[in-house]
PALUMTI-972383 format. One record per residue (C-alpha): residue in three letters; y, x, z; residue number from 1. Coordinates in steps of 0.05 Angstrom, whole numbers, plus 5000, padded with zeros to 4 digits. Each point is the difference from the previous one (the first is absolute). Layout:
! PALUMTI-972383
<r aa="ALA" yy="Y" xx="X" zz="Z" i="NUM"/>
...
! end
This chain:
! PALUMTI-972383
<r aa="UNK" yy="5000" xx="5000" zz="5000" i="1"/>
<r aa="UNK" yy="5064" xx="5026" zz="4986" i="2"/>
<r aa="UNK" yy="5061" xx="5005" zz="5045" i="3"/>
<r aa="UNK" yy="5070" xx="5024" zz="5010" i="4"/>
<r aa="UNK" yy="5017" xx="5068" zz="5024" i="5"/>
<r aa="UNK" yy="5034" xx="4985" zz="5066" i="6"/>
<r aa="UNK" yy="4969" xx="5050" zz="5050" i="7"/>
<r aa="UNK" yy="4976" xx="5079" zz="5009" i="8"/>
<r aa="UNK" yy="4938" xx="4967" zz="4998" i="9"/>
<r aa="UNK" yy="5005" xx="4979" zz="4920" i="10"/>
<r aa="UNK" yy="5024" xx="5067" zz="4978" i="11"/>
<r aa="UNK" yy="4942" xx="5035" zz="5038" i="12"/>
<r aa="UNK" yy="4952" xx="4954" zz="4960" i="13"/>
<r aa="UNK" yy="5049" xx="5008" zz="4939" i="14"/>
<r aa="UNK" yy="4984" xx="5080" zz="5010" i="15"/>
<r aa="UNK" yy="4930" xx="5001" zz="5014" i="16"/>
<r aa="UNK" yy="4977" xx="4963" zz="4946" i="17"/>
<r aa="UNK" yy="5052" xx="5034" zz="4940" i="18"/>
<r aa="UNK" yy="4968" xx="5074" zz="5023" i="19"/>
<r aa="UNK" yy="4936" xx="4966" zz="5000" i="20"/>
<r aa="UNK" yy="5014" xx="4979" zz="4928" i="21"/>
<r aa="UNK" yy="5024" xx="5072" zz="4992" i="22"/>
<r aa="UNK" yy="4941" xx="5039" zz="5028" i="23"/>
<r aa="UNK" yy="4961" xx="4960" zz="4951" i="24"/>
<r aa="UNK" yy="5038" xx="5020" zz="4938" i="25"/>
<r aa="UNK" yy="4973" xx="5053" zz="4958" i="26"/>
<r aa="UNK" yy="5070" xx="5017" zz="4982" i="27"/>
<r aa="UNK" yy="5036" xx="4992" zz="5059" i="28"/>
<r aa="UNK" yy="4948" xx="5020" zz="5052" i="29"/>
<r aa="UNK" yy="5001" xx="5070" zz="4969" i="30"/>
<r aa="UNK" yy="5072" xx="5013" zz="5010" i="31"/>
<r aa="UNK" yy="4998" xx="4979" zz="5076" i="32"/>
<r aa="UNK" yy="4933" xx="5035" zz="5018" i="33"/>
<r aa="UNK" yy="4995" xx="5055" zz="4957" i="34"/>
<r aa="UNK" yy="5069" xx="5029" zz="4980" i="35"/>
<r aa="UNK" yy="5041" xx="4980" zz="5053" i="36"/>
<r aa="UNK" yy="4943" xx="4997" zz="5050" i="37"/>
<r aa="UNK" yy="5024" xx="4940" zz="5041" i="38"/>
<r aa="UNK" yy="4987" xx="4995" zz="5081" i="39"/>
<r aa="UNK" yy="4993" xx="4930" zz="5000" i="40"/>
<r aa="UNK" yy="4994" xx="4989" zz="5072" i="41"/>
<r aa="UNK" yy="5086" xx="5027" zz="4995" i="42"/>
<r aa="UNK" yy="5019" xx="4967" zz="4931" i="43"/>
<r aa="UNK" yy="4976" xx="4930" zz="5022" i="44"/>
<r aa="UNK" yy="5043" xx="4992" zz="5063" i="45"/>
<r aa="UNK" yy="5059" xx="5034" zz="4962" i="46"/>
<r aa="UNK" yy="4995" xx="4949" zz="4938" i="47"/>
<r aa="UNK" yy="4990" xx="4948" zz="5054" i="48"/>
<r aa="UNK" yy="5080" xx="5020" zz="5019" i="49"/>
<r aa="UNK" yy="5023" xx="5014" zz="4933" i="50"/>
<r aa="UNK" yy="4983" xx="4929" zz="4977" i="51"/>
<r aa="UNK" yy="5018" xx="4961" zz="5065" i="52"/>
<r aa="UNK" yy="5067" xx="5040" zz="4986" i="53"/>
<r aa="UNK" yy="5003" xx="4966" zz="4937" i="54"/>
<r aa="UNK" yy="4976" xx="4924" zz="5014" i="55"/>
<r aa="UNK" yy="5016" xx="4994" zz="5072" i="56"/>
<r aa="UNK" yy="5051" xx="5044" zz="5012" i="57"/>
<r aa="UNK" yy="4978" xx="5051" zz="5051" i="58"/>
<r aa="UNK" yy="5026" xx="5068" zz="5014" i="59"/>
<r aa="UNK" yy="4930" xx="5036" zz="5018" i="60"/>
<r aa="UNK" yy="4994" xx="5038" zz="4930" i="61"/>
<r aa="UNK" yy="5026" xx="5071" zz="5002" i="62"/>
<r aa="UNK" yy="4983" xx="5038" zz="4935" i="63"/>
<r aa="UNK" yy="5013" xx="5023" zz="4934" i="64"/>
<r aa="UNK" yy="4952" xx="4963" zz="4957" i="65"/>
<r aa="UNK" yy="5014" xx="5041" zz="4934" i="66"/>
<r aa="UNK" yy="4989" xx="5062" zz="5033" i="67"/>
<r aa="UNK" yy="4929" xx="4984" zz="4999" i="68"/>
<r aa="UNK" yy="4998" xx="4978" zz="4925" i="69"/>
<r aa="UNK" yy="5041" xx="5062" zz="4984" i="70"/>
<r aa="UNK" yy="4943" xx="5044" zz="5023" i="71"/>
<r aa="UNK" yy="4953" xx="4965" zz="4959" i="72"/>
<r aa="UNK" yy="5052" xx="4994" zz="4938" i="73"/>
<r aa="UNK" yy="4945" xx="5040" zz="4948" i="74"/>
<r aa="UNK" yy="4944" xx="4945" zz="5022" i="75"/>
<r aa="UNK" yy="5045" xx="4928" zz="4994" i="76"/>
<r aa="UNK" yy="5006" xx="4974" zz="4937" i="77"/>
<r aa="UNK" yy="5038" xx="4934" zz="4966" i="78"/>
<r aa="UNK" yy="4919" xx="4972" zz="5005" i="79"/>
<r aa="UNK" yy="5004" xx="5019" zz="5072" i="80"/>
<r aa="UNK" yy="5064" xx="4965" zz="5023" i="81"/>
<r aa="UNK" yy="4971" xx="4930" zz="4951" i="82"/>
<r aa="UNK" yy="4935" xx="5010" zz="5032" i="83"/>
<r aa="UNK" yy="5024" xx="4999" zz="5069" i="84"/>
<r aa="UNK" yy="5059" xx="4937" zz="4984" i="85"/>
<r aa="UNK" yy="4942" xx="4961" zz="4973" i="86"/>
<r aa="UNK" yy="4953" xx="5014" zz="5064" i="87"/>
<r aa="UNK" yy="5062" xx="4979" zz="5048" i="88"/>
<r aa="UNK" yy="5016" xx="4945" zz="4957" i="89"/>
<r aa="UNK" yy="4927" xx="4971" zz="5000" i="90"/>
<r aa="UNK" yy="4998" xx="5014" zz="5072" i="91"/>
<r aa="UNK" yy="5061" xx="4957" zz="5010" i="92"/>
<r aa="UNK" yy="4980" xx="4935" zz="4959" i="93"/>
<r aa="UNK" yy="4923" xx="5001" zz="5031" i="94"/>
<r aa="UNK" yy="5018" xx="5005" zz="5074" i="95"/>
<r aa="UNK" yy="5086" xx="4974" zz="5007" i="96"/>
<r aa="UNK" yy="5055" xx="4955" zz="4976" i="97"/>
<r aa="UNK" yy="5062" xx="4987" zz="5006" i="98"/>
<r aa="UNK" yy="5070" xx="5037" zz="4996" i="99"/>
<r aa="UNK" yy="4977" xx="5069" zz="5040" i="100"/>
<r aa="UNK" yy="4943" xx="4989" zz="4955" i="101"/>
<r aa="UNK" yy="5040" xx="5005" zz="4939" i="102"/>
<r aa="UNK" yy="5049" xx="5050" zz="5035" i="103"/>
<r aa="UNK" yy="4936" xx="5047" zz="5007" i="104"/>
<r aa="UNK" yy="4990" xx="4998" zz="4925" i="105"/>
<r aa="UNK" yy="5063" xx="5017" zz="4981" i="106"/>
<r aa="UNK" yy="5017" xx="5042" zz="5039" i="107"/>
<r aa="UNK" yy="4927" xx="5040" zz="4995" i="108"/>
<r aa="UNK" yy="5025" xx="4999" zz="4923" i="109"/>
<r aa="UNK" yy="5066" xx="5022" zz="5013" i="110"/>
<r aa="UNK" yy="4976" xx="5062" zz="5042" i="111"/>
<r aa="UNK" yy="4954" xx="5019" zz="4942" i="112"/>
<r aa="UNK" yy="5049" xx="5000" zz="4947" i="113"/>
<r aa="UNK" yy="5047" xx="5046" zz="5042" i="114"/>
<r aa="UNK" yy="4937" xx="5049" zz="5029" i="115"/>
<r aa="UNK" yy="4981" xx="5002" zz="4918" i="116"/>
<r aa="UNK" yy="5074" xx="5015" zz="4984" i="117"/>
<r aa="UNK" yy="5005" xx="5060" zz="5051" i="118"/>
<r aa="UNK" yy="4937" xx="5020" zz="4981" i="119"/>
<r aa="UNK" yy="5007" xx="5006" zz="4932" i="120"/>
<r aa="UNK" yy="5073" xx="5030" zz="5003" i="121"/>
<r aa="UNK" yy="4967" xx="5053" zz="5040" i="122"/>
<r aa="UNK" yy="4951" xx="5010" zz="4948" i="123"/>
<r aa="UNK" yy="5053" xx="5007" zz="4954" i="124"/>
<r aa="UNK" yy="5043" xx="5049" zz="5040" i="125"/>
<r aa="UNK" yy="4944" xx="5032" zz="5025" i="126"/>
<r aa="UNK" yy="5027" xx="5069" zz="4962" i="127"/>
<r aa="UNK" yy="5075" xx="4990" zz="5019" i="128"/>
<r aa="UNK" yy="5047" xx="5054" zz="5036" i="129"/>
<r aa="UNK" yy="5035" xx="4951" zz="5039" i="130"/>
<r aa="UNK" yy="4957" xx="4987" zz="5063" i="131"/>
<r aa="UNK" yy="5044" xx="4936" zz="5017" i="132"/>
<r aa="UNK" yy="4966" xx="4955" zz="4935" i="133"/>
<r aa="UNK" yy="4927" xx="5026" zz="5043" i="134"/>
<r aa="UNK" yy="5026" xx="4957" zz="5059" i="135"/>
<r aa="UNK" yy="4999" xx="4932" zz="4976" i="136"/>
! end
C-alpha cells in the first residue's frame, strides 16, 4: 500500500529499499561495491539525513555529497546517473504518494543532472592549468 512521506520512518523505508534496488543492479551495484567500495552500515544512516533534509526538513546531514562521486568520476557514466533516477523513481511510485513523493523525484533528478554536469566538466577540464575549474 502506498503512503505519504510524513515521518523519518518513510525515508528509512524510502532508503532501504532504493539501495536494495541498487545492490541488485548489475550496473549500479558495481559502482557502489566495487569502485567506490561502499560501507554500507555508514552510507545508509547518512542518506537517511540527506533525504530527511530534503523532504522533511531536518538539519542532521553534514556532508559533501559530490565529493564522493568526484572520486569515482572515471567509473559514473550518463547510463549510471539514468540507471540510478529510474531505480529511485520506481522506488517512489511502488512504495509512496503524494507531494514529498513527487518532491523526491524531482529533486533525485535534479541532483543527477547537476552531479553529471560537474562530473563531466571535470572530465573535460581534467588537463587544465587553472586548479579553480577542478573545484566544482
Amino acid at each position: 500500500m502506498k503512503k505519504e512521506i510524513e515521518e523519518i520512518g518513510d525515508i528509512e523505508r524510502l532508503v532501504s529499499l532504493f539501495y536494495d534496488k541498487v545492490n541488485q543492479d548489475n550496473l549500479l551495484s558495481e559502482v557502489f561495491n566495487a569502485h567506490a567500495k561502499t560501507n554500507w552500515e555508514s552510507h545508509l544512516p547518512k542518506m537517511v539525513q540527506f533525504w530527511s533534509g530534503i523532504l522533511l526538513d531536518t538539519s542532521e546531514y553534514r556532508g559533501k555529497p559530490f565529493d564522493a562521486h568526484a572520486k569515482q568520476s572515471d567509473h559514473i557514466s550518463p547510463e549510471h546517473f539514468k540507471r540510478w533516477i529510474a531505480l529511485f523513481r520506481e522506488t517512489i511510485s511502488e512504495n509512496f504518494e503524494g507531494e514529498k513523493a513527487a518532491l523526491a523525484i524531482q529533486r533525485a533528478e535534479s541532483i543527477g543532472a547537476i552531479f553529471q554536469y560537474k562530473l563531466d566538466f571535470m572530465r573535460l577540464n581534467k588537463d587544465t592549468t587553472d586548479p579553480s575549474l577542478n573545484k566544482l
